[in-house]
DRENZA-829924 format. One record per residue (C-alpha): residue in three letters; x, y, z. Coordinates in steps of 0.2 Angstrom, whole numbers, plus 5000, padded with zeros to 4 digits. Each point is the difference from the previous one (the first is absolute). Layout:
REM DRENZA-829924
ALAXYZ
...
//
This chain:
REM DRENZA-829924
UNK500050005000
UNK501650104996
UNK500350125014
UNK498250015008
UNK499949985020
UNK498449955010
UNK499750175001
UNK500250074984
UNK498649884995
UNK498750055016
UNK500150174998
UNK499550004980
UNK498849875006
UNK499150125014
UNK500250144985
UNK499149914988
UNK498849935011
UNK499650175006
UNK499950064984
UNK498649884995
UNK499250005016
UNK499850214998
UNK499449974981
UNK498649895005
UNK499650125014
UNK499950144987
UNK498449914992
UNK498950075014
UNK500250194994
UNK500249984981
UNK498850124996
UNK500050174986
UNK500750155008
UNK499450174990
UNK501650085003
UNK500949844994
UNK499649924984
UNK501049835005
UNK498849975015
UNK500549995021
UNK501149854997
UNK501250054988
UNK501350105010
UNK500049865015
UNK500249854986
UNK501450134990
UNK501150005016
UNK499649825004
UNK500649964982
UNK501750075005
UNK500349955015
UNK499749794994
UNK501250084984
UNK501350055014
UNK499849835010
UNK500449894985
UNK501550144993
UNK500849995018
UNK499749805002
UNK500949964983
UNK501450145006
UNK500249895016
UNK500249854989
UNK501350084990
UNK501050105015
UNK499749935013
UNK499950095017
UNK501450114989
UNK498450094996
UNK499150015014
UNK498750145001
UNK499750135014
UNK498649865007
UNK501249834999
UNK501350125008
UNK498950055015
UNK499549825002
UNK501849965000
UNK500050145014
UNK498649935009
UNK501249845000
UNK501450095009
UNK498650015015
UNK499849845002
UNK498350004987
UNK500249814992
UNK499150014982
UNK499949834999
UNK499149965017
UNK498249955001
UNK500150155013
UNK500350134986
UNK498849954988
UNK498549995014
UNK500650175004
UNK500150074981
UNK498149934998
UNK499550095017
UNK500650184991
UNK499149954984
UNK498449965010
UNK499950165008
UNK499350104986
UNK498649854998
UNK499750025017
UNK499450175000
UNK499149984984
UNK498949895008
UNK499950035021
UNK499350164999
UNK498449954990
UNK499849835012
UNK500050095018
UNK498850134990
UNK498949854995
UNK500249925016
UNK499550175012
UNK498850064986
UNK501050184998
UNK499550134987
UNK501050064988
UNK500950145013
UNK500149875012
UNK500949884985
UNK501350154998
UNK500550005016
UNK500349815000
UNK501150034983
UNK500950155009
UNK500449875016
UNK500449834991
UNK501150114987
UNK500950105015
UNK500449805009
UNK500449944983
UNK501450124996
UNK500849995018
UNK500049834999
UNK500850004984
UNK501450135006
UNK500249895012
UNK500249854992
UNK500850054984
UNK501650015011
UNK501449874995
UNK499049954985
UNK500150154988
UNK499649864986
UNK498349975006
UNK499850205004
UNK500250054981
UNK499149864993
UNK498550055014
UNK500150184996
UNK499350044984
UNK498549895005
UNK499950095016
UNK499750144990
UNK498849964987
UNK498849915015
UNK500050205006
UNK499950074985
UNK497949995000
UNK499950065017
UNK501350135001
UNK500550044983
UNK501550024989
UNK500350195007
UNK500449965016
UNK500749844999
UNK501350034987
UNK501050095008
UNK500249865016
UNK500149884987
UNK501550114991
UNK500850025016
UNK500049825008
UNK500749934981
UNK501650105002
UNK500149945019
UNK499849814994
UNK501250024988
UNK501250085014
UNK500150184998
UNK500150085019
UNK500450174993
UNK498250085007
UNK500350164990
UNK500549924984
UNK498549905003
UNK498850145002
UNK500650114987
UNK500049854986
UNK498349955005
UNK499250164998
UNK500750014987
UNK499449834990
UNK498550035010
UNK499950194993
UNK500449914980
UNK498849845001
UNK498550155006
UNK500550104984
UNK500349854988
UNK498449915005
UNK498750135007
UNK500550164991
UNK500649934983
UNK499049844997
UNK498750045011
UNK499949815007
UNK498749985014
UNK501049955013
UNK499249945016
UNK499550145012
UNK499649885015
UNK498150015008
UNK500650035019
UNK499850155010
UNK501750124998
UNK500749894986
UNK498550004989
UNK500050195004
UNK501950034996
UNK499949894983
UNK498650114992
UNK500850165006
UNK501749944990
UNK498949944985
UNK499350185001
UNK501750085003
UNK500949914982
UNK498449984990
//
């Protein structure tokens, strides 16, 4: 299998499997958009697209090089390693699928203790606003020593909020803890480059192709979306 490890081959697999899980998922808002000829599921399938292209390009690269061209992630794993993280245990894996489950989770537990204590659609907000304040400490928390799992969990993480809270306010967060993950500690440089990708993606998207982005449907967030769609539009 030329120079290919164990882990080479998981992490396309976990990609991939992502990928297609996403892409099924994307059936439930496939619907025409007036502001977007190619529907709702279009941009969501267009980036999934990529990412499956990028698993199989950095898979056969593996193949070829080796850990000789390890990327930023394989190279964090291999980081996670030096603190005693064995990426071969039954341990890491269990752990990995528990940061990949926590985006599921919020998806669904909010909408069963609302169907369990009969709540309202304010009283189901508040649930969504508590199980996603639990989900993100416990991911903080448990995202340390397996940087692995954290990235792979994290872009999930944000498209389970995206509804809820929209793309407004959680890009930036998500912007930010990318470049963390990928071991930048330099807080400044951190805030000024994500502004500034956060300042080009609301241009590029909102002001230039006018793509409906999601403005959330909570509270302040909901509030804060249409204010920046008003604001660029």
């Amino acid at each position: 299998m030329g120079n290919l490890r164990t882990g080479h081959i998981v992490e396309a697999a976990l990609w991939l499997g992502l990928c297609l899980f996403l892409y099924i998922y994307s059936f439930q808002f496939e619907k025409e958009i007036e502001i977007y000829k190619f529907g709702a599921s279009a941009w969501p399938r267009a980036i999934l697209l990529l990412i499956a292209v990028a698993a199989v390009g950095q898979l056969l690269y593996n193949w070829k090089k080796g850990d000789g061209g390890a990327t930023s992630m394989i190279a964090q794993a291999h980081d996670d390693s030096s603190k005693g993280s064995d990426h071969n245990s039954l341990k890491w894996y269990l752990w990995t699928f528990f940061l990949l489950a926590l985006p599921f989770i919020y998806m669904n537990l909010p909408e069963a203790i609302a169907g369990m204590m009969s709540l309202e659609k304010p009283g189901l907000h508040s649930a969504k606003l508590i199980v996603a304040g639990i989900v993100v400490l416990v991911y903080i928390l448990t995202m340390r020593g397996n940087y692995v799992g954290g990235i792979l969990a994290l872009p999930i993480l944000f498209g389970a909020f995206l509804q809820d809270f929209g793309f407004y306010a959680m890009a930036p967060i998500f912007i930010l803890g990318v470049m963390y993950l990928f071991g930048e500690r330099r807080y400044k440089r951190m805030v000024v480059i994500g502004l500034g990708l956060y300042a080009l993606l609301m241009i590029f998207f909102v002001s230039l192709l006018y793509v409906g982005l999601p403005t959330g449907n909570i509270g302040w967030f909901y509030d804060f979306g249409t204010t920046m769609v008003n604001i660029l539009q």
